[in-house]
C-alpha positions in Angstrom: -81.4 40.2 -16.1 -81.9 37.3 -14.0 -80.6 38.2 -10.2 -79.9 34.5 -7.6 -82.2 34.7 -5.0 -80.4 34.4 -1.7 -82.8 31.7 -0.1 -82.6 29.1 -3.7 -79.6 27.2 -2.4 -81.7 26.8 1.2 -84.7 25.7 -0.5 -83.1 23.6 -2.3 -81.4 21.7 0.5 -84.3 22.1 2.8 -86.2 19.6 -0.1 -86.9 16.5 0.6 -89.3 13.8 0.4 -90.0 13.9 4.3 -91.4 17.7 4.4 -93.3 19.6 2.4 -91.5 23.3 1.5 -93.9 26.2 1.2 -92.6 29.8 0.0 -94.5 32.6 0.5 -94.5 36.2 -1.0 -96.3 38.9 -2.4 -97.3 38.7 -6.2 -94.5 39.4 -8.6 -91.8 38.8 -6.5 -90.1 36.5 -8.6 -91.3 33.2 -7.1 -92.8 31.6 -10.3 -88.8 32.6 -11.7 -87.7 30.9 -8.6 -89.2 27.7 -8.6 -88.4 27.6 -12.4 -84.9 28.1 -11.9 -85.0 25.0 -9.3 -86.3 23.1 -12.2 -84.5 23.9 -14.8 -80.8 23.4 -12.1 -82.8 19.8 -10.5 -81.7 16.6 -11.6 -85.0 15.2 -10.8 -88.0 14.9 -13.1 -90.0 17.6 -12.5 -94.0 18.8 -12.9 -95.2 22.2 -12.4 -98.6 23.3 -11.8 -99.7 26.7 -11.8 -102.8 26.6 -10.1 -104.3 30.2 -11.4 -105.4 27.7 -14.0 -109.2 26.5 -12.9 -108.2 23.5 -14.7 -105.1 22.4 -12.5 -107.1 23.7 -9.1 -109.5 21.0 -10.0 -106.8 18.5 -10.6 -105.8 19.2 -6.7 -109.4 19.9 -5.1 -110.3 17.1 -2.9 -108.0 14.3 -4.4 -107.1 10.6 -3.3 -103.8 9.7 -2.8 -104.6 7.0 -6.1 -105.9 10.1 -8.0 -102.7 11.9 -6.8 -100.6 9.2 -7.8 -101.5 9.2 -11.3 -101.3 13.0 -11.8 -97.7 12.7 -10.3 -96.6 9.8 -12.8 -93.2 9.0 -12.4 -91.7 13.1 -11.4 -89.6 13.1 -8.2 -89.9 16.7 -7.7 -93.8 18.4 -8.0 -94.0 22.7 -7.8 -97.6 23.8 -6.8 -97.5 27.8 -7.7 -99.9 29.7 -5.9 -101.5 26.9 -3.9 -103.7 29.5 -2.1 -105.9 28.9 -4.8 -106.9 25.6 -3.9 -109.4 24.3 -1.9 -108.3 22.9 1.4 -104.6 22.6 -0.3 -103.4 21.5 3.2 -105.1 18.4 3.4 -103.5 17.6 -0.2 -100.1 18.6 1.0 -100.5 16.3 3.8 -101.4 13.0 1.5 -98.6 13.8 -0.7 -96.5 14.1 2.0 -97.6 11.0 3.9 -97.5 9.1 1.0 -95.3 9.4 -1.4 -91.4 9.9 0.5 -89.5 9.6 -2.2 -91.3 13.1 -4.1 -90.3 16.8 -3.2 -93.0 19.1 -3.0 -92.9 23.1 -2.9 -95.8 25.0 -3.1 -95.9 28.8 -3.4 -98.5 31.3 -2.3 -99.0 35.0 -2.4 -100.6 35.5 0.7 -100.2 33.9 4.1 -104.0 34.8 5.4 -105.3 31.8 2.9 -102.5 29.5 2.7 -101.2 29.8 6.3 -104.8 29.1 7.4 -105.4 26.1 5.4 -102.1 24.0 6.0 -101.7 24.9 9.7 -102.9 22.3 11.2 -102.9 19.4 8.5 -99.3 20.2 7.8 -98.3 20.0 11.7 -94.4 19.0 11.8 -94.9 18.2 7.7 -93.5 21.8 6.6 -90.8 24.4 5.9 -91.6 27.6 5.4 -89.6 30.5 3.6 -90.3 33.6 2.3 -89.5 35.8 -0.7 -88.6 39.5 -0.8 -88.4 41.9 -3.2 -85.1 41.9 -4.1 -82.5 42.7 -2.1 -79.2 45.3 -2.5 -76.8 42.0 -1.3 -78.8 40.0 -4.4 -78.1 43.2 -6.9 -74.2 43.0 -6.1 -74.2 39.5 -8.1 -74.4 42.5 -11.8 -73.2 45.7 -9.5 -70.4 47.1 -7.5 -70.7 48.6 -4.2 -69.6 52.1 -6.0 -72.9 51.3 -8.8 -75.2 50.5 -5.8 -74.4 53.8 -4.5 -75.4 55.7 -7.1 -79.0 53.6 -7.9 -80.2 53.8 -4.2 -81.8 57.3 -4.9 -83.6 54.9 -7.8 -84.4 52.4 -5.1 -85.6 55.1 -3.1 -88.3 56.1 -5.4 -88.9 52.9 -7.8 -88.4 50.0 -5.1 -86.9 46.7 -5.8 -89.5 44.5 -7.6 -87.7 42.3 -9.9 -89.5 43.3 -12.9 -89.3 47.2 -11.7 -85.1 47.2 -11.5 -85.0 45.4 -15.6 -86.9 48.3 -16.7 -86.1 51.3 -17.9 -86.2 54.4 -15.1 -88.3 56.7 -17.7 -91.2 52.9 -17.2 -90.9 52.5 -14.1 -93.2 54.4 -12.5 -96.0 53.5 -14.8 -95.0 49.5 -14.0 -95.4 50.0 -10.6 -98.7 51.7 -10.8 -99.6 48.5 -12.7 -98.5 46.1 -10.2 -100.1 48.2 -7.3 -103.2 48.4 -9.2 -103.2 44.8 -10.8 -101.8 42.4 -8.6 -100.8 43.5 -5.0 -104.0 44.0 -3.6 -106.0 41.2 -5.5 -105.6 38.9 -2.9 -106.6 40.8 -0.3 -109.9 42.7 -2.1 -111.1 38.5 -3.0 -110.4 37.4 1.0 -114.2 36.8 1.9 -115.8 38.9 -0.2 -113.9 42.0 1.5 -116.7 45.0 2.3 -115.0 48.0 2.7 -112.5 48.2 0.0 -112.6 52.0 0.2 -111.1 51.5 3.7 -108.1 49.6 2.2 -107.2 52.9 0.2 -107.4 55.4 2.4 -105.6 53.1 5.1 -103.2 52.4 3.1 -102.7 56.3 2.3 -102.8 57.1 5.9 -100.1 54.6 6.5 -97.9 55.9 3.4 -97.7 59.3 4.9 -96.9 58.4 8.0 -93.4 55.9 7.7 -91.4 56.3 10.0 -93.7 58.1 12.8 -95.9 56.2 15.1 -99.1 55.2 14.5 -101.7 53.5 16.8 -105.2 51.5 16.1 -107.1 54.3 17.6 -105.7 57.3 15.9 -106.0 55.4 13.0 -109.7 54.9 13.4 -110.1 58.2 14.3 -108.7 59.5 11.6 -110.4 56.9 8.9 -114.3 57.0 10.3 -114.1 53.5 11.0 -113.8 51.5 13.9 -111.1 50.5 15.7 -111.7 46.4 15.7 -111.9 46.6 11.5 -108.8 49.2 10.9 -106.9 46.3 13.1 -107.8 44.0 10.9 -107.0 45.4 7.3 -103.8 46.2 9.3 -103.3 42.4 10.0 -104.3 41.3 6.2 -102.0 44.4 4.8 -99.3 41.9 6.8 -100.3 39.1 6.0 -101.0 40.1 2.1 -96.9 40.9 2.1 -97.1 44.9 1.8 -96.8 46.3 5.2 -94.4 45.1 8.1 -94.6 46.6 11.7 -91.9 47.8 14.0 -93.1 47.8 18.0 -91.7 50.1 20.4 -88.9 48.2 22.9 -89.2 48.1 25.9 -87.8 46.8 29.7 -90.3 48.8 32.2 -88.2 51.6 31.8 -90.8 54.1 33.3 -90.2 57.0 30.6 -90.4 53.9 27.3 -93.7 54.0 25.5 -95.4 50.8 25.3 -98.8 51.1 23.0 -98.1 52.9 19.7 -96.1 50.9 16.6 -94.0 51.9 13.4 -95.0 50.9 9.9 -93.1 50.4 7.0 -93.3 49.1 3.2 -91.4 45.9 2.2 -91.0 47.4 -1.1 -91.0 51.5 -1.4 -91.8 51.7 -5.0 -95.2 50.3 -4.0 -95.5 53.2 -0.9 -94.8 56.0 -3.6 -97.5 54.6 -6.0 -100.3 54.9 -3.1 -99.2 58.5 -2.4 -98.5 59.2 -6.6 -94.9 60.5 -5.5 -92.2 59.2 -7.6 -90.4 62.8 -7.6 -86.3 62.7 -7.4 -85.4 63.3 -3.9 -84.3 66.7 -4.0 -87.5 67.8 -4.5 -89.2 66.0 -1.8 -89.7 66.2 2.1 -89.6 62.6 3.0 -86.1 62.0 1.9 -85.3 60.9 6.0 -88.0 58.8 6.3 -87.4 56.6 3.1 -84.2 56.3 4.1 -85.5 54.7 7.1 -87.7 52.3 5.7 -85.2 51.0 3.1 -82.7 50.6 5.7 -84.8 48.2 7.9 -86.8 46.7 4.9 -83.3 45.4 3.8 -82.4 44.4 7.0 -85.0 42.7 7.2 -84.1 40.8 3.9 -80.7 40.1 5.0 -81.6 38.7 8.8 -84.3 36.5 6.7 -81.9 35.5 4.4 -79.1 34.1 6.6 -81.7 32.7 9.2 -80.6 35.1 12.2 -83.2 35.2 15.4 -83.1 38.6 15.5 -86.0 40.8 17.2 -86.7 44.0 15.7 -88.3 47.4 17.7 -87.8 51.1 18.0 -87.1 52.8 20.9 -88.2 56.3 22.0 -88.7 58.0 25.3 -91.8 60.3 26.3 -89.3 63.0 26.6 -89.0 61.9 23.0 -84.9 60.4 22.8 -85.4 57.9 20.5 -83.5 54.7 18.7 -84.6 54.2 15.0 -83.7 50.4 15.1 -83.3 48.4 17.9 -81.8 44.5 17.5 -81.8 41.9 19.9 -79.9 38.7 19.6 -78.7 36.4 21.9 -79.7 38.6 24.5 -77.5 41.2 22.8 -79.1 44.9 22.3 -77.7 46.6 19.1 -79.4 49.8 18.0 -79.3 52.0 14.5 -79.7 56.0 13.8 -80.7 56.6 10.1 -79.4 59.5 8.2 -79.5 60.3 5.1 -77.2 63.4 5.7 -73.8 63.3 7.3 -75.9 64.6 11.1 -73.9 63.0 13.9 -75.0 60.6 16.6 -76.9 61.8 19.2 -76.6 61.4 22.6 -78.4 58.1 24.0 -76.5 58.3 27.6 -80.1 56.9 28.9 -80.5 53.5 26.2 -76.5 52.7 27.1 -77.2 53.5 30.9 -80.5 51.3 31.1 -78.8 48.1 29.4 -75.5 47.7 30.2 -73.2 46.4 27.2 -75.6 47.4 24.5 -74.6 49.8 21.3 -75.4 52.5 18.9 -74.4 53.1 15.7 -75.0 55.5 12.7 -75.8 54.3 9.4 -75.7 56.8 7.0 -75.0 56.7 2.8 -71.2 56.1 3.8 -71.4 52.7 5.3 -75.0 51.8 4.7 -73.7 48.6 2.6 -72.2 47.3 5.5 -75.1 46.7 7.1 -77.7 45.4 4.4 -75.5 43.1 2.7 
């Protein structure tokens, strides 16, 4: 089943022959489907080149604008899939951008720490960027009521929301995601410079798997790895980067009692968390039912602020006399904060967050009115 993407009708409006749009997003996402679908709903000629092909990499390494004339012909709108791939793609963006206005271009790439580095600064002012989720509970409600979405988000709990994950059948599932964990999601990231230490990328990624929804820091981290402190950071910053990990940082005002140093990390995609640990057991079984709630909850939220363009800022909030906030929102100076449960618990008491910012809220979000808030 084919689900709309929330971001296709921005895209599509944000294309034009001034600016080049890029979309970023982890492997198997759905943004070969989504660049498709824009051909196959354009009224424009289109040509598509999938550049895990040595053959069209070479067609885009190191071009003239006369060489990139004649491989555009007469097509309006050209789709370069996983640019990433090709050398100094940036400085072909920017020709075909310079110099031929009247063509749309849209490139995709599966991870930012390539791509992001190589049309920075040739595609200064010259670029949109978006980027695609897993999908998201609001893009399942196009085939399923809010009373069917009810009853799958134990599935999402356990299986995630990768496109090809949610067609399959729940007895495959676990064996697909394996196969996309083991395949495709960390390809990128194991290629990046020849990377040294790819036994560090396991257990980090273990370390950070057992520990959603508690805080972690750089140096406990290393301590607990063997490695030091400067190279955990920066698998932490390509894990980003590569479209698998997210961070939440603690929020804070110089409250004295606030902590300031130690972060949150959570999984854009949870079926991809339970394949590192080799967990997809139902969740009455399991002991980190609370803390997958969590990380669904602001994964999707995530999704949907992404999705409707809202400046939102994202933290936790917790006291060293340990009162705590699970998600903390700020928008237009606004504070809005979120409790997670996946019980019916009640709302604590948080007489010291409402006291220390005047005209800020709390509210629970629990399996009752979760859909309220992701869609």
């Amino acid at each position: 089943m084919y689900f709309k993407r929330t971001i296709q009708e921005q895209v599509e409006k944000t294309l034009s022959g001034k600016k080049v749009v890029i979309l970023y997003g982890a492997r198997q996402v759905g943004k070969t489907t989504l660049v498709k679908k824009i051909i196959e709903e354009s009224s424009s000629k289109s040509l598509y080149l999938n550049c895990d092909e040595p053959d069209v990499r070479e067609l885009l390494t190191q071009k003239t604008s006369t060489e990139l004339k004649r491989l555009i012909g007469d097509n309006k709108l050209v789709i370069i899939d996983e640019a990433q791939r090709v050398l100094n793609i940036g400085l072909t963006l920017k020709l075909l951008s310079d110099n031929f206005p009247d063509i749309k271009v849209l490139a995709t790439g599966s991870s930012r720490f390539e791509l992001s580095n190589q049309v920075k600064e040739p595609l200064t002012g010259r670029k949109f960027e978006f980027q695609l989720y897993p999908l998201s509970v609001a893009e399942l409600l196009q085939a399923h009521s809010e009373m069917e979405i009810a009853r799958l988000v134990e599935d999402m709990l356990r299986f995630g929301l990768y496109p090809e994950v949610v067609n399959t059948p729940i007895t495959e599932a676990a064996g697909l995601i394996d196969e996309i964990a083991g395949s495709y999601l960390y390809k990128d990231i194991l290629d990046y410079q020849a990377l040294k230490k790819p036994e560090l990328l396991e257990k980090l990624l273990t370390a950070l798997a057992l520990q959603v929804g508690q805080e972690v820091s750089y140096s406990e981290l290393s301590n607990l790895l063997g490695f030091d402190k400067m190279t955990v950071e920066r698998y932490l910053g390509l894990l980003e980067k590569a479209f698998i990990i997210f961070p939440l940082r603690p929020f804070s005002r110089n409250l004295r009692k606030e902590i300031g140093k130690k972060r949150k990390i959570y999984f854009y995609d949870l079926g991809i968390r339970n394949s590192i640990i080799k967990n997809f057991n139902p969740l009455d079984v399991r002991n980190d039912t609370g803390a997958l709630w969590e990380n669904f909850l602001i994964a999707e939220r995530v999704k949907t602020n992404s999705a409707g363009k809202k400046r939102v800022n994202q933290y936790f909030w917790r006291t060293y006399d340990k009162k705590e906030i699970d998600l903390v929102e700020e928008s237009g100076g606004q504070l809005s904060g979120y409790e997670f449960k996946w019980g019916k618990g009640k709302l604590k008491p948080l007489k010291d967050f409402l006291n220390a910012y005047p005209g800020s809220s709390v509210q629970l979000i629990n399996r009752e009115n979760f859909m309220d808030f992701v869609k």
